[in-house]
C-alpha positions as CSV (number, residue, x, y, z in Angstrom):
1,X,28.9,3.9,-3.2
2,X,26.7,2.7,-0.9
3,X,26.5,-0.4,1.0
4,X,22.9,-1.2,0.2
5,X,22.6,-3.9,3.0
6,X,24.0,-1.6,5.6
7,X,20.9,0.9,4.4
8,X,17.6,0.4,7.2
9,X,14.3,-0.5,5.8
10,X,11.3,2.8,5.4
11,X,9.2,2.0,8.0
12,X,5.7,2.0,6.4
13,X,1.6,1.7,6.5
14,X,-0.1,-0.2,3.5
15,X,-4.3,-0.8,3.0
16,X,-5.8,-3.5,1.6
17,X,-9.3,-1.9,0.9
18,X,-12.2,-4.5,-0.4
19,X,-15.1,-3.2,-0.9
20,X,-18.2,-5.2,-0.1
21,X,-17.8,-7.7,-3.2
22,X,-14.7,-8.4,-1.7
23,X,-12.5,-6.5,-4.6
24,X,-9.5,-4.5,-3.7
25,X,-8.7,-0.9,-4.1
26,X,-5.5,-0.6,-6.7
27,X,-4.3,2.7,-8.1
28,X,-1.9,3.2,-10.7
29,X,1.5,5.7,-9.5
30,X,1.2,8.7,-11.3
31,X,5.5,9.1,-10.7
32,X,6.0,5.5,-12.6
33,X,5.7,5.5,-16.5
34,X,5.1,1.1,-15.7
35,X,1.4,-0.1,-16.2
36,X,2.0,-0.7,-12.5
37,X,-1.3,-0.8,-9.9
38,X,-1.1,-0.7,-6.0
39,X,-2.7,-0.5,-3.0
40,X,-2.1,2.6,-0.5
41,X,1.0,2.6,1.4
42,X,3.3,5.2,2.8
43,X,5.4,6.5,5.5
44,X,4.8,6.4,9.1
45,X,6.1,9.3,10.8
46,X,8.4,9.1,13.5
47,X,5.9,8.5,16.9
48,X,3.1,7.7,14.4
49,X,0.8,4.8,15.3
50,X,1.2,2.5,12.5
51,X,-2.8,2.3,12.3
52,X,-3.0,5.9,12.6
53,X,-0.7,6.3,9.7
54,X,-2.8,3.3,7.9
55,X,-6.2,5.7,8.1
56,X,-3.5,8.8,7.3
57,X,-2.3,7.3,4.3
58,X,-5.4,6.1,2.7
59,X,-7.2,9.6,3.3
60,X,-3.9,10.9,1.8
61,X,-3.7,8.6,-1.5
62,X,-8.1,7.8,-2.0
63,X,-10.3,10.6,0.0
64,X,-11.6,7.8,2.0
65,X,-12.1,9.2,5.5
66,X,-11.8,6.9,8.2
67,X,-15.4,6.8,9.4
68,X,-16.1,5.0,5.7
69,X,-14.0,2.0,6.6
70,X,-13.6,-0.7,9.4
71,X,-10.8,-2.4,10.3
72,X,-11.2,-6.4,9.6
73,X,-7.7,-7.9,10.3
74,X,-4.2,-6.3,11.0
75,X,-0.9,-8.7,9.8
76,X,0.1,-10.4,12.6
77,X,3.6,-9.0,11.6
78,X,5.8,-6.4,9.3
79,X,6.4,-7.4,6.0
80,X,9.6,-6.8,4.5
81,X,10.4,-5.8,0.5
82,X,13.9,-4.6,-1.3
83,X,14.1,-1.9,-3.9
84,X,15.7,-3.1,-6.8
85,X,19.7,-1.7,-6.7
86,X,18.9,0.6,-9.5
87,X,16.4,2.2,-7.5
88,X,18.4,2.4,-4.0
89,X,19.8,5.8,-5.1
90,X,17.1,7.1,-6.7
91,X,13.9,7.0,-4.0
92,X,14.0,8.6,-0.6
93,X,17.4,10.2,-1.3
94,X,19.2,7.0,-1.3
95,X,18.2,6.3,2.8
96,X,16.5,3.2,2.2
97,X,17.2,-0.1,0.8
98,X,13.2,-0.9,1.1
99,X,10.2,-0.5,3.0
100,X,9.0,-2.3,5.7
101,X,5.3,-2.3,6.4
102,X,2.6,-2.9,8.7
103,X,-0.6,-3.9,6.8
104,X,-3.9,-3.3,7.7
105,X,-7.5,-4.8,6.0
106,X,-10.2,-2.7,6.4
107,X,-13.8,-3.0,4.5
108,X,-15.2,-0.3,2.7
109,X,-18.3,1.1,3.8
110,X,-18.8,3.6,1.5
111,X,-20.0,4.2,-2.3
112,X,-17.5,4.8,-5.3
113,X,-18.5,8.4,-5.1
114,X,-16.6,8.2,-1.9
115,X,-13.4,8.0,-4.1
116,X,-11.3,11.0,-4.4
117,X,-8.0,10.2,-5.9
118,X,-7.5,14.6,-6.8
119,X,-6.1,14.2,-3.2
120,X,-4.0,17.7,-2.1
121,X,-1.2,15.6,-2.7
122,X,-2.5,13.3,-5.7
123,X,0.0,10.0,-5.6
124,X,-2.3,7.9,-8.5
125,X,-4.0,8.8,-11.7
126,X,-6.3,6.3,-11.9
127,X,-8.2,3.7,-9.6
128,X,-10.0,0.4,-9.7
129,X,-11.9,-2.5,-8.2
130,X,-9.7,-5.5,-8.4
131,X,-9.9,-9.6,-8.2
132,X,-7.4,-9.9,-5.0
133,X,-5.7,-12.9,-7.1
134,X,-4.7,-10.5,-9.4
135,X,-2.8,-8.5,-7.4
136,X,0.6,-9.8,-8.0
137,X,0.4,-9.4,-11.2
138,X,-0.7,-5.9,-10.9
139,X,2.3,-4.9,-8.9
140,X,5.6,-3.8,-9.9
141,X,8.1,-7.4,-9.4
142,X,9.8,-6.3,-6.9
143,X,6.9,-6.1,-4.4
144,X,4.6,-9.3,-5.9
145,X,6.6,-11.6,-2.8
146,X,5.0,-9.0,-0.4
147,X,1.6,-9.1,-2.1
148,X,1.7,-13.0,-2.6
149,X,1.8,-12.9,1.5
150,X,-0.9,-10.1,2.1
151,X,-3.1,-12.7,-0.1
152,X,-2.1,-15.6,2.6
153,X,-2.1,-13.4,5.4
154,X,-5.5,-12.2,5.0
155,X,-7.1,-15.2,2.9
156,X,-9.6,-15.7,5.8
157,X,-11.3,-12.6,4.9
158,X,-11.4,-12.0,1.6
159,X,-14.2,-14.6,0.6
């Protein structure tokens, strides 16, 4: 067994995408069977600018090329969340006890049209406009801390 705290922390790139009514991007994992929605997020990779893997990851997870967004705000600092022990084991092959992540806002510039979630790699089977106070709620519980904080962090900007 595993010591979980002895396990690093995935580092990581997440979007907070508002379109110009100030709603956020959230799709829903197609890999969780929960009624759980999210913003983009995923991996940096090993020399990766954490911006750069920001612009990556939402082209990855929503067909929104960078020249359809600009970047309003960066969080001043990473933010931290732990799998659940249940789930150590079972995501990345067990190297991770969590993610942490470098968030970026950026405004979207483009029409809904500009939404492709049938990415090469798909990662959500559905999308939506949301109120950013719902966002907690929307998450799965072990990341609603970090999305609590994304709401402070970037409060200024979202209206």
């Amino acid at each position: 067994m595993t010591d979980i705290a002895s396990l690093p922390y995935r580092p990581c790139a997440g979007v907070m995408l508002i379109n110009a009514e100030n709603r956020v991007f959230v799709g829903q994992r197609l890999d969780s069977v929960m009624e759980a929605w999210q913003m983009p997020q995923g991996g940096i990779d090993p020399g990766e600018d954490p911006l750069d893997a920001a612009y990556r990851e939402l082209w990855e997870e929503t067909g929104v090329a960078r020249h359809l967004v600009d970047l309003v705000a960066a969080a001043p600092e990473e933010l931290l969340y732990d799998l659940p022990e249940d789930l150590v084991g079972r995501l990345w092959k067990g190297r991770w006890r969590g993610q942490r992540q470098r968030w970026f806002l950026f405004r979207f510039l483009g029409a809904d049209a500009d939404v492709n979630i049938q990415t090469a790699e798909p990662e959500f089977r559905a999308w939506r406009w949301s109120d950013p106070r719902d966002l907690p709620e929307l998450i799965v519980p072990f990341k609603r801390d970090l999305y609590r904080e994304l709401l402070t962090v970037f409060a200024p900007h979202l209206g």
